[in-house]
N, C-alpha and C positions, 0 to 999 in steps of 0.2 A: 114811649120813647126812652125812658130813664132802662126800662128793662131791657132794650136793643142794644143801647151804651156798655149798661153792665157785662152784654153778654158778651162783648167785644172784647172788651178789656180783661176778661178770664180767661176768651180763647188767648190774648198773646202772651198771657202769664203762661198758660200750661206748653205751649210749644217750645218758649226761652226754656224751661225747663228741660222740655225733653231734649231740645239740639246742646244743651250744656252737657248733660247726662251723658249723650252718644258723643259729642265730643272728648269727654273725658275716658271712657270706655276707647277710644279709637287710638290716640296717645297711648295707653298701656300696653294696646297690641301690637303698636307701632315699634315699641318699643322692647317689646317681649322678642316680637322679628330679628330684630336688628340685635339685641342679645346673640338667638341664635345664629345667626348668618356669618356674626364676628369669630365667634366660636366654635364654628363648624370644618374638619379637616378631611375630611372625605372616606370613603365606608374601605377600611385595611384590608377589605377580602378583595376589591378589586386595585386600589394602588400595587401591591407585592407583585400583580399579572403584568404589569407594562413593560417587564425587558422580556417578555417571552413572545418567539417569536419562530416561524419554521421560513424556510429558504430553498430553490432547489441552486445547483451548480454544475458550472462544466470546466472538466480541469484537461491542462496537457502538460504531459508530465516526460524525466528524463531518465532512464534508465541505467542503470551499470550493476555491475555483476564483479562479486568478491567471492572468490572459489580457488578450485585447483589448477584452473585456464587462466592464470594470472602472471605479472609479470613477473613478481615475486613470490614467496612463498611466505605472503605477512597479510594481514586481518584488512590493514589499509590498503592492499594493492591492488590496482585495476587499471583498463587499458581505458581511458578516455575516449579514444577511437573507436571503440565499440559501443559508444552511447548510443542506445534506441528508443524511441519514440514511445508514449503512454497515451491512451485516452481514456476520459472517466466521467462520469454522471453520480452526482452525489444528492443528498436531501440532509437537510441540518436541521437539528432542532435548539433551539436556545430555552433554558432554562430556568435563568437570572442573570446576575451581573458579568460574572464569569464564566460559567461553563455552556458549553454545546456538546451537543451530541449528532456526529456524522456518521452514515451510512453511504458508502460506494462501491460502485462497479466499476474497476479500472479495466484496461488489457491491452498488453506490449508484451516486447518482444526485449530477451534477453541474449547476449550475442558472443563469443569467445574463440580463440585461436589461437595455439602455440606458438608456432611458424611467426604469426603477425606479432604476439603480444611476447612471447620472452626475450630476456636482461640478454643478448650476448655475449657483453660483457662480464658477465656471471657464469664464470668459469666452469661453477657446481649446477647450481638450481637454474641457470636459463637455460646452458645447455641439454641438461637434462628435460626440462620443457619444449626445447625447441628440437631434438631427438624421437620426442614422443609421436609429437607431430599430430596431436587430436586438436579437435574442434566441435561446433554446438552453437544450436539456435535453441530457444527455449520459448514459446510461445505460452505467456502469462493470464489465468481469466481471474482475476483479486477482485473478491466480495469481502468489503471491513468492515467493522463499528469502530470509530476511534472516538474517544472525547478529548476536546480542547479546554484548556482553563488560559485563560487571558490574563496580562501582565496588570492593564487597566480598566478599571471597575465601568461597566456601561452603567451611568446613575439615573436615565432618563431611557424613554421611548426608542422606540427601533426609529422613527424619523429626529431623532436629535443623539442619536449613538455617539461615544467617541470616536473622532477624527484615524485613529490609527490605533493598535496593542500590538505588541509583542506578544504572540501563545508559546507553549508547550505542546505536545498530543502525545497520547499514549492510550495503544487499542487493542486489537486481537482481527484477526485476517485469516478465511480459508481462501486459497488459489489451487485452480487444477495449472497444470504445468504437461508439458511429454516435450522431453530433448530430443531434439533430432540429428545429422551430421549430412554430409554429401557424400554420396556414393563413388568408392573409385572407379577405375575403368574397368577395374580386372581382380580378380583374387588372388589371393599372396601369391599361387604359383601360375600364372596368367589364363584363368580360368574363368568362365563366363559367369557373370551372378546373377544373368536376369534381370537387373534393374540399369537403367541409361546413369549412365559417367555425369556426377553431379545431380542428380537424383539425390530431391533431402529426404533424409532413411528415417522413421521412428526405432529409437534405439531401445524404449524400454523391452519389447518384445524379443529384440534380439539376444540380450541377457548377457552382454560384454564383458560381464566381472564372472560369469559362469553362474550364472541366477537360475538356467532351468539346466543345467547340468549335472549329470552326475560325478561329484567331485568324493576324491578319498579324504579317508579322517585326518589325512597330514597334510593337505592341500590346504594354501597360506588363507584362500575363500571358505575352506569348509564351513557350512552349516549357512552362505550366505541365502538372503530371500530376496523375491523380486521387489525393488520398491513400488508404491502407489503414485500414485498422480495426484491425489488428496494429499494438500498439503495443507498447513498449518504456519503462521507466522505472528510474529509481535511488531507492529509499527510502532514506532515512536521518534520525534524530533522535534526541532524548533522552526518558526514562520513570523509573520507579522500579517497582519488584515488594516486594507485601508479602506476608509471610504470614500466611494466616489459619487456618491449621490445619496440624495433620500432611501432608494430601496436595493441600489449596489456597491457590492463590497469586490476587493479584488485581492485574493491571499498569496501570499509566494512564499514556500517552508521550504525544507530539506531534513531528510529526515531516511529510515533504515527501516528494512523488512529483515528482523532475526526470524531466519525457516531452522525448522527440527528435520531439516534431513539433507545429505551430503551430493545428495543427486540432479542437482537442478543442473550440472551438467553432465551426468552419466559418469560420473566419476569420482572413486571413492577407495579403492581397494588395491589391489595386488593384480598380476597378469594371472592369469591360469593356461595352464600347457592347451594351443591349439589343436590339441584332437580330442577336447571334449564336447567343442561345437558339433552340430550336428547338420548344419548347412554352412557351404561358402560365404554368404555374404555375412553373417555375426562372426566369423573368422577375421575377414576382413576390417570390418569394422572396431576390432578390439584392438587389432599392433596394426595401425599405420606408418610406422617407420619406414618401413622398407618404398612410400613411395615420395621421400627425397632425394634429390640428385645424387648419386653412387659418390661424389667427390665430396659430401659433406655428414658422409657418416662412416666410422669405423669398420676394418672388413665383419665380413658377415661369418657367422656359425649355421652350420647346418645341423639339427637334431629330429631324430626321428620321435613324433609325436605320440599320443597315445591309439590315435587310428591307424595307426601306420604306416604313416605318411610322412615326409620328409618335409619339414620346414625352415629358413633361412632367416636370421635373426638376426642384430646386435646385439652384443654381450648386455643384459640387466633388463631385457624388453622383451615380449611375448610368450615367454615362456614359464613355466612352474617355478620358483624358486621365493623363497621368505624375503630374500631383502628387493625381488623385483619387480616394486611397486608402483603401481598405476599412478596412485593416488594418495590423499593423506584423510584417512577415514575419523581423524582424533578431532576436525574442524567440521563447523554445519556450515552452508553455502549462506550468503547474503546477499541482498540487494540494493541498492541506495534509489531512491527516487526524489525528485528533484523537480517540483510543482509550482503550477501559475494558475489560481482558478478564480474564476470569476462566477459569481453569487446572485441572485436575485431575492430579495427578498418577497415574498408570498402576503406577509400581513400580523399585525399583533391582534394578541387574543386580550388586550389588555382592555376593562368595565369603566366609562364614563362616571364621571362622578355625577350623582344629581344633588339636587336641595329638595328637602323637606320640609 
């Protein structure tokens, strides 16, 4: 009995023991945790990823055209009435707090007319535009990269972005382009061309400034070439981006296509004497003058051309001479576009924090 007693009373010494032990052992881990858990900020390779983020967009956009078909002969001038329509599909990548990077496909339509668009008032430079009497549609296909830098910093998540920025952009743009014009009824000397009255012509092929012609060494065009349709431009302007939801944004900029070529409406040079066309209708289509009302242009000159042929003119238009210029070849053509696009966001790439 004494040794049944005994042996009791040693098992509850050694278990006191042991739950004090692991007691004490469970505290320090407790504790060691909680150490780290306070002091824990989350792994930097994935924090730096939460403002990046891709989007796609669809934008419609406004069109105008600053050229030679202007009302003026100034950088700013353009006919507002000839605003046309843009449409465009874009994909955006965001890369932090500030920048993006967009890719789009826009395509519109650029639009011009003497007659409609010059100063009459302007004794010199409208009349002379509204004399000349050309016109042009321009049918635009613009693939850009632009990047955006924002006014203010996105600090958080694509779901917690700032409310609104102000950006900048500034990008690089190829566009195919081909000017076209409406066909008259008849050719200079009322001669059939073939094509239905109002009929829109592709002009590059026709070669209006004497492109595929053979011109002499003292001709005001000599040595000119046909332009391309590959074209080249610099976007840049100013916008703001708002947001309208967790994953939509809705942007409105304004902003300029600087193009490296004088052509975007078939116009850039000097007349060249009509008898180095080689068919009626690029004859035609080079001096339109002669098809406004007889009471609102000066009398006409007749000169015998280089094919032999007798053609009727206004003194300064259609024919060979240095100062009787089409065009002003010393300016590149521009565009303005003028956008509303709206965004979806796709998702962030941005790493969950865990605990260890």
């Amino acid at each position: 009995m004494r040794k049944l007693f005994f042996g009791i009373v040693c098992l509850f010494l050694i278990l006191g023991i042991s739950e004090e032990s692991y007691a004490q052992f469970n505290r320090k881990s407790i504790k060691k945790n909680n150490k780290r858990i306070a002091s824990y900020r989350g792994k930097k390779a994935g924090f730096g990823k939460n403002k990046i983020y891709n989007a796609v967009g669809f934008s419609v956009s406004a069109l105008n055209y600053y050229g030679d078909i202007a009302p003026k002969p100034q950088r700013v001038s353009t006919d507002i009435s000839f605003t046309r329509p843009a449409f465009g599909l874009s994909f955006t990548h965001r890369f932090g707090p500030r920048y993006s990077l967009q890719a789009q496909f826009q395509y519109g339509t650029l639009k011009g007319s003497d007659t409609e668009s010059a100063d009459l008032g302007d004794q010199d430079n409208g009349k002379f535009r509204y004399q000349r009497n050309l016109s042009f549609r321009n049918r635009i296909k613009e693939l850009s990269m632009v990047a955006y830098f924002d006014l203010f910093e996105n600090d958080a998540t694509y779901i917690s972005r700032v409310k609104w920025t102000p950006y900048a952009y500034l990008g690089i743009a190829g566009f195919l382009h081909n000017p076209q014009a409406q066909a008259p009824a008849s050719g200079l000397n009322g001669e059939p061309l073939g094509v239905g009255a109002g009929e829109w012509i592709d002009l590059r092929p026709l070669g209006t400034e004497g492109q595929y012609a053979t011109l002499e060494s003292t001709d005001a065009n000599s040595g000119i070439k046909p332009y391309s349709k590959l074209q080249v431009a610099i976007p840049f302007g100013i916008g703001a981006r708002f947001r309208l939801n967790e994953v939509m944004d809705l942007w409105a900029d304004i902003g300029f296509r600087y193009t490296f070529t004088d052509y975007l409406d078939d116009i850039s040079q000097n007349y060249v004497d009509l008898g180095v066309f080689d068919n009626n209708l690029a004859r035609a289509m080079s001096y339109r003058s002669n098809e406004l009302p007889a009471g609102e242009l000066p009398p006409l000159q007749s000169y015998v051309a280089r094919n032999g042929q007798s053609y009727s003119t206004i003194p300064g238009y259609g024919r060979e001479f240095p100062d009787n210029v089409r065009g002003s070849k010393s300016d590149r053509d521009i565009y303005m576009v003028t956008t509303i696009r709206l965004t979806y966001i796709l998702g962030a790439t941005f790493h969950k924090a865990k605990f260890r």
